[in-house]
DORONU-213725 format. One record per atom (N, C-alpha, C): residue number from 1; residue in one letter; atom name; x negated, y negated, z. Coordinates in steps of 0.1 Angstrom, whole numbers. Last residue first. Layout:
<rec NUM; "A"; "CA"; <X; Y; Z>>,
...
// end
This chain:
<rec 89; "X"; "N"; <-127; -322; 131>>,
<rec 89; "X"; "CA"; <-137; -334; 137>>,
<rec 89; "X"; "C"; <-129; -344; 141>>,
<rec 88; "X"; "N"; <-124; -288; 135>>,
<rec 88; "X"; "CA"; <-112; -302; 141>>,
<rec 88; "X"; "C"; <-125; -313; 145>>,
<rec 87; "X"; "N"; <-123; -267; 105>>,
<rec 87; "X"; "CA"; <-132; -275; 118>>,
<rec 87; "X"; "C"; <-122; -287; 124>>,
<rec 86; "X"; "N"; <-105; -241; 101>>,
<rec 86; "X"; "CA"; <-107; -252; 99>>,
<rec 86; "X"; "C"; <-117; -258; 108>>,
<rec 85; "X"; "N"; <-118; -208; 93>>,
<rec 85; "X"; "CA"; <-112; -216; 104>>,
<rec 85; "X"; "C"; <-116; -232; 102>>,
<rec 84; "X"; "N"; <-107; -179; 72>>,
<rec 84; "X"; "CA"; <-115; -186; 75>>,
<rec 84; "X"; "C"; <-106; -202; 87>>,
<rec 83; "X"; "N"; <-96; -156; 69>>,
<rec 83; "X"; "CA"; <-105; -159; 81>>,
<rec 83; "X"; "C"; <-110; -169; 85>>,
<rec 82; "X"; "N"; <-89; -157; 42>>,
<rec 82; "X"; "CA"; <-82; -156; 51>>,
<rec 82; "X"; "C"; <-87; -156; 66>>,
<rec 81; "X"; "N"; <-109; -165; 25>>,
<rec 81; "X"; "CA"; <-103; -172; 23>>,
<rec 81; "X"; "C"; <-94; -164; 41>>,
<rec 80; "X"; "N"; <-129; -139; 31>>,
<rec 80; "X"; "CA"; <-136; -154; 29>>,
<rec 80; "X"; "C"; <-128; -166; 33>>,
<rec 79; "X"; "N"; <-108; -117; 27>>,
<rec 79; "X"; "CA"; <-116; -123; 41>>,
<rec 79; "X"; "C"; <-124; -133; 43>>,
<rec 78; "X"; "N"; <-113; -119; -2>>,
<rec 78; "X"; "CA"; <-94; -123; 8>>,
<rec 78; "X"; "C"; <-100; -125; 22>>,
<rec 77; "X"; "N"; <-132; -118; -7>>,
<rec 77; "X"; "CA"; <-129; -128; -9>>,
<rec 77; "X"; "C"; <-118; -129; -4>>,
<rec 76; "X"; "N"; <-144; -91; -2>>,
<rec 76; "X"; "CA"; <-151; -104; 4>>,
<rec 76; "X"; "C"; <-140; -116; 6>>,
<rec 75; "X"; "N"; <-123; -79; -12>>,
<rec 75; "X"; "CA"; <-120; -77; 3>>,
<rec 75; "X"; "C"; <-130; -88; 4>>,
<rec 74; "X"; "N"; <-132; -82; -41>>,
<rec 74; "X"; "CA"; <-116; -81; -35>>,
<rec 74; "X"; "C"; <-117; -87; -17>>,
<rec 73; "X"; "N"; <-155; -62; -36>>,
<rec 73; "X"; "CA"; <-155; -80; -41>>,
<rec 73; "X"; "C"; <-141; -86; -33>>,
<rec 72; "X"; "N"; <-143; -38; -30>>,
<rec 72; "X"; "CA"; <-154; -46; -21>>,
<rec 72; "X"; "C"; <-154; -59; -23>>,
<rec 71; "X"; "N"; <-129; -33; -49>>,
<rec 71; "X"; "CA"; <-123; -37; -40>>,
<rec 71; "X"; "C"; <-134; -45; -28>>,
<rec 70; "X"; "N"; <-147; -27; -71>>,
<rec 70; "X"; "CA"; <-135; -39; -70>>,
<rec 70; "X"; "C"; <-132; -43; -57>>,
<rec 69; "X"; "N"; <-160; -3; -62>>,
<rec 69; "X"; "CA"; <-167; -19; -61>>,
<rec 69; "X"; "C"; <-157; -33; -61>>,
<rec 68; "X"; "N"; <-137; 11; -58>>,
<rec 68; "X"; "CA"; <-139; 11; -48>>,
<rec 68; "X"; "C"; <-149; -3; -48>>,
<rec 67; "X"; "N"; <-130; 13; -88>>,
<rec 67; "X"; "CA"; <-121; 7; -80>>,
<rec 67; "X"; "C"; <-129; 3; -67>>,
<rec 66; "X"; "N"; <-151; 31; -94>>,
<rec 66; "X"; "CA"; <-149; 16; -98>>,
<rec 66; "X"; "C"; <-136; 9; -95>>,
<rec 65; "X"; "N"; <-145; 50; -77>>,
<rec 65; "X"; "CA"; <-161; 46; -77>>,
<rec 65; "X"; "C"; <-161; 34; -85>>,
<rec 64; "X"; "N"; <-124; 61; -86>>,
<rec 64; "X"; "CA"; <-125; 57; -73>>,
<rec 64; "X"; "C"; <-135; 49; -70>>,
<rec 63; "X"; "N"; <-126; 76; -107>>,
<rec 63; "X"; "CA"; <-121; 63; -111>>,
<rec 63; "X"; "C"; <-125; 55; -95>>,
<rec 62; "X"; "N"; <-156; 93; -112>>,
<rec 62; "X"; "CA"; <-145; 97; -102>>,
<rec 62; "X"; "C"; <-138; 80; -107>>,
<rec 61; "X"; "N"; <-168; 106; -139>>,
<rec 61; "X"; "CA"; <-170; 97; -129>>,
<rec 61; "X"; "C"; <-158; 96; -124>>,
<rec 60; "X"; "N"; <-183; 130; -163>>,
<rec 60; "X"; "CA"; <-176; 123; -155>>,
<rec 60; "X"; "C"; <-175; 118; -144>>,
<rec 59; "X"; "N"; <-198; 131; -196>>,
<rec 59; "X"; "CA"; <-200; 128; -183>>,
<rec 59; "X"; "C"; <-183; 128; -176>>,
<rec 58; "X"; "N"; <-208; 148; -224>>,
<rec 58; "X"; "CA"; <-199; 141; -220>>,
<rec 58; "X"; "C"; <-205; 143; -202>>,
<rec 57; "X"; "N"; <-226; 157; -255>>,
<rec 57; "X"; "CA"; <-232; 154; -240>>,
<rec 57; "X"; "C"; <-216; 144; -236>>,
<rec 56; "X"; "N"; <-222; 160; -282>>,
<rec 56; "X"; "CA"; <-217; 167; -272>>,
<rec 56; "X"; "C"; <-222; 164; -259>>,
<rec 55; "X"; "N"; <-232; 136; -297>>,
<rec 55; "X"; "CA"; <-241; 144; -295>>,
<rec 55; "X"; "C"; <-232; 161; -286>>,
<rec 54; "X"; "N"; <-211; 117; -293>>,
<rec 54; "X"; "CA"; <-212; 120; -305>>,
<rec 54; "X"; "C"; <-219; 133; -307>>,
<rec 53; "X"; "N"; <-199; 126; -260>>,
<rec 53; "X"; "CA"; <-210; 117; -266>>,
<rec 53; "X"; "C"; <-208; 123; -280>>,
<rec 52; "X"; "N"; <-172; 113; -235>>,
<rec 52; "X"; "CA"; <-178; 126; -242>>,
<rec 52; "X"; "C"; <-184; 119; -256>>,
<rec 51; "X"; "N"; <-164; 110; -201>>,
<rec 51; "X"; "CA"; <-166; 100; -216>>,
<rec 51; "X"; "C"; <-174; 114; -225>>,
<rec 50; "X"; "N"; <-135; 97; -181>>,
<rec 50; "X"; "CA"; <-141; 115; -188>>,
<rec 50; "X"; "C"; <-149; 108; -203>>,
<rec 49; "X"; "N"; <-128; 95; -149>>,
<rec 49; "X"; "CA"; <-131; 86; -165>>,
<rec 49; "X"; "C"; <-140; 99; -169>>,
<rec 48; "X"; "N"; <-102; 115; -130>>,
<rec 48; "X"; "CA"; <-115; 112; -134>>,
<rec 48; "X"; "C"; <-119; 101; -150>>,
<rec 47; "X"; "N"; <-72; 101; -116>>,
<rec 47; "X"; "CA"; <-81; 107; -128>>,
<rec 47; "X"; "C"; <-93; 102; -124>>,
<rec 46; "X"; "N"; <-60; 103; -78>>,
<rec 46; "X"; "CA"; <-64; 95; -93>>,
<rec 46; "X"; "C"; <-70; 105; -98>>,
<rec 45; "X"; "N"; <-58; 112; -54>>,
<rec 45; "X"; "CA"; <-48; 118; -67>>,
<rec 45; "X"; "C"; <-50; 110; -79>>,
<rec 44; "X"; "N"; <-81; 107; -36>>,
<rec 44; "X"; "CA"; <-76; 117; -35>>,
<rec 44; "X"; "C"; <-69; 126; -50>>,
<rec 43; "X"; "N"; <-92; 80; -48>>,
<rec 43; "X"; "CA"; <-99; 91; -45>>,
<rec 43; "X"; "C"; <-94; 102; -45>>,
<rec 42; "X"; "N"; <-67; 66; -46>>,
<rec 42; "X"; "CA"; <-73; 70; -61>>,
<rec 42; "X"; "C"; <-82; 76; -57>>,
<rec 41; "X"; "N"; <-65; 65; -18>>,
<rec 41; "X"; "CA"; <-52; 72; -26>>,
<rec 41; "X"; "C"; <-59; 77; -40>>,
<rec 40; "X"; "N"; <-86; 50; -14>>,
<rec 40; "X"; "CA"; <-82; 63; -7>>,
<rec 40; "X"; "C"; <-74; 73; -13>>,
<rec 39; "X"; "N"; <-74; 26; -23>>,
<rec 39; "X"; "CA"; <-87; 33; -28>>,
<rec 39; "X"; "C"; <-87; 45; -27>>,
<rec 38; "X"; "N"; <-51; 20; -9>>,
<rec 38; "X"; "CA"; <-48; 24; -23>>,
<rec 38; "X"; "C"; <-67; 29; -26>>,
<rec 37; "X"; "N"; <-67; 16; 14>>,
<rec 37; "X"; "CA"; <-58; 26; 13>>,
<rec 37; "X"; "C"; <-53; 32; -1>>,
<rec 36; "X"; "N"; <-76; -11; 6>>,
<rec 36; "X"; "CA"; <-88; 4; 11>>,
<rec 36; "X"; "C"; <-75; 14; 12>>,
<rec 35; "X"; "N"; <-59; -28; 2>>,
<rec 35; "X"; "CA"; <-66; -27; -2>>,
<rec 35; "X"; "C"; <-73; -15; -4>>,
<rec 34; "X"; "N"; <-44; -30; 29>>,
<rec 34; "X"; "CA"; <-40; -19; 17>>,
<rec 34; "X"; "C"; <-44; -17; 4>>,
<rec 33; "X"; "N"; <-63; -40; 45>>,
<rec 33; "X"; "CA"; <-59; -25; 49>>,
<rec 33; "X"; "C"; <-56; -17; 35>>,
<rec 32; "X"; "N"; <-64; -63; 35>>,
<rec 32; "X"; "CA"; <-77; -58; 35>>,
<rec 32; "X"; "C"; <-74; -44; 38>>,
<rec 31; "X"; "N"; <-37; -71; 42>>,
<rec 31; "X"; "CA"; <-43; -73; 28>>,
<rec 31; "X"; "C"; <-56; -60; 26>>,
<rec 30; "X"; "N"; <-38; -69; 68>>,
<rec 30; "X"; "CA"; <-30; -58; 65>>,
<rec 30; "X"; "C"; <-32; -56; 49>>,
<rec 29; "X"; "N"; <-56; -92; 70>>,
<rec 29; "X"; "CA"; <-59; -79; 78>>,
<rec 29; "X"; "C"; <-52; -69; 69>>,
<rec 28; "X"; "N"; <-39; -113; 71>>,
<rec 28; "X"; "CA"; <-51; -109; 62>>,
<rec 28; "X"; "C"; <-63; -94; 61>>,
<rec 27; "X"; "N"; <-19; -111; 80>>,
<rec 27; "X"; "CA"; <-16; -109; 73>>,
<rec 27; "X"; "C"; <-26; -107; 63>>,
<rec 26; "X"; "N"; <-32; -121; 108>>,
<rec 26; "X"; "CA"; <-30; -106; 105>>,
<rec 26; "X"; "C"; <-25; -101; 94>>,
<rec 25; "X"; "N"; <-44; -142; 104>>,
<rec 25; "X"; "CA"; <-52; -130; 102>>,
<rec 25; "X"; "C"; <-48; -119; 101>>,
<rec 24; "X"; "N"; <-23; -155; 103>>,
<rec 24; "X"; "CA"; <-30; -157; 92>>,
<rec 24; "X"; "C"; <-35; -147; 90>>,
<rec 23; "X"; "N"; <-16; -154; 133>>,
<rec 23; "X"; "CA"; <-6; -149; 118>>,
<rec 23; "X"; "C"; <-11; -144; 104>>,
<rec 22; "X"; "N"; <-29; -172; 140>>,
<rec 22; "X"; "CA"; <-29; -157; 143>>,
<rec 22; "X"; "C"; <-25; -147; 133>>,
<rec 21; "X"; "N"; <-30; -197; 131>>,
<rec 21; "X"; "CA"; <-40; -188; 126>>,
<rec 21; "X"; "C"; <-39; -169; 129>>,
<rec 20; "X"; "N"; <-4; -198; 144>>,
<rec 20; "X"; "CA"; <-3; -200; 134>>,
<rec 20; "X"; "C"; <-19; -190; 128>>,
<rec 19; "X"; "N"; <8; -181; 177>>,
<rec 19; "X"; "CA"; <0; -192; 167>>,
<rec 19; "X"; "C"; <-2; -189; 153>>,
<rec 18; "X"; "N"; <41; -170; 183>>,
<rec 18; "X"; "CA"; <27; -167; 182>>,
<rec 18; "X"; "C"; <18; -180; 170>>,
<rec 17; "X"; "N"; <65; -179; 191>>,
<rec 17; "X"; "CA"; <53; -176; 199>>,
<rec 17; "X"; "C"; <40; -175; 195>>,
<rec 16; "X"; "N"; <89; -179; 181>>,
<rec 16; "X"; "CA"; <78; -181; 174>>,
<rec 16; "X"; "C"; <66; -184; 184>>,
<rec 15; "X"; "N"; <117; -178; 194>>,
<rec 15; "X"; "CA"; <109; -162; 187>>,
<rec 15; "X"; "C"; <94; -167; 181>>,
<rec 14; "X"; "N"; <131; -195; 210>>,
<rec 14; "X"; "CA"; <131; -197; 196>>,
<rec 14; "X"; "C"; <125; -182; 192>>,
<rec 13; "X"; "N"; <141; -200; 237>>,
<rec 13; "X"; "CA"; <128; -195; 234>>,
<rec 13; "X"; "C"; <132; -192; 218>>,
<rec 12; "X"; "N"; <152; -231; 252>>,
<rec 12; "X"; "CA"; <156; -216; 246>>,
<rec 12; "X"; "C"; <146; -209; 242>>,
<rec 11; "X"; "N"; <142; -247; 278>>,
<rec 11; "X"; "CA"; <143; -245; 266>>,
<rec 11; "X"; "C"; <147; -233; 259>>,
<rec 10; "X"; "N"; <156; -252; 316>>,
<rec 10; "X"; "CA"; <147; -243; 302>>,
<rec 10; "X"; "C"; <153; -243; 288>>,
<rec 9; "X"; "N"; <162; -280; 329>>,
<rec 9; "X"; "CA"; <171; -269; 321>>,
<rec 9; "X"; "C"; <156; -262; 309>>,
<rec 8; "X"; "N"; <146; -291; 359>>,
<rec 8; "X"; "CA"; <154; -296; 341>>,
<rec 8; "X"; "C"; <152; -279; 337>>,
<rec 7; "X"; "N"; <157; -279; 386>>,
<rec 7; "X"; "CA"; <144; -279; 376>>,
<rec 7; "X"; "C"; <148; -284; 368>>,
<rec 6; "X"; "N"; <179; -303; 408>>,
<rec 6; "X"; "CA"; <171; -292; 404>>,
<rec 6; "X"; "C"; <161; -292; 392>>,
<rec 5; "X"; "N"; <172; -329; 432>>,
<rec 5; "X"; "CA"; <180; -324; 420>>,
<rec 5; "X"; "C"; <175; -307; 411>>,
<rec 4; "X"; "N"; <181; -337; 464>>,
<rec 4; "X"; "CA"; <174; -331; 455>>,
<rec 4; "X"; "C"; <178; -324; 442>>,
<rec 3; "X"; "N"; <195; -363; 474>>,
<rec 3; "X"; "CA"; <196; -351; 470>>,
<rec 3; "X"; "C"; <187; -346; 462>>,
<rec 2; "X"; "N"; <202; -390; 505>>,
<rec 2; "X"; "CA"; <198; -382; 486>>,
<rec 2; "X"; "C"; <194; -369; 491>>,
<rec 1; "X"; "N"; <219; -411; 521>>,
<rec 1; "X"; "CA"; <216; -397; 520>>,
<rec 1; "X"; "C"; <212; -394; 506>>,
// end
């Protein structure tokens, strides 16, 4: 007479489910988020650059407006490097 034996025993589920590039991106994501958020912020409660000329002619320029190109460069490059996807040859 034999017996049927049952399922082999489930593995414990550890918590790491999720893939590795996934991770990647979303840490690369939340980079690029708080990047543009601190911009936001210096738009709203940053100084103005206040330049005033030997002649009396002064200008001013919101700080936001040169943070905001930073950040553009900024965000190429963290999204250059963080998105990017290995080739499997």
């Amino acid at each position: 007479m034999t017996t049927i034996s049952n399922d082999p025993p489930q593995v414990a589920h550890d918590g790491r489910s999720w893939p590795r590039p996934l991770v990647a991106e979303m840490w690369t994501s939340l980079a690029i988020s708080v990047i543009w958020v601190t911009v936001l912020l210096d738009a709203l409660f940053g100084p103005d650059i206040r330049t005033t000329s030997a002649g009396g002619d002064s200008s001013v320029v919101p700080s936001a407006i040169v943070i905001a190109i930073l950040a553009f460069f900024t965000t190429w490059v963290v999204a250059k490097h963080g998105f990017r996807h290995e080739r499997a040859n």
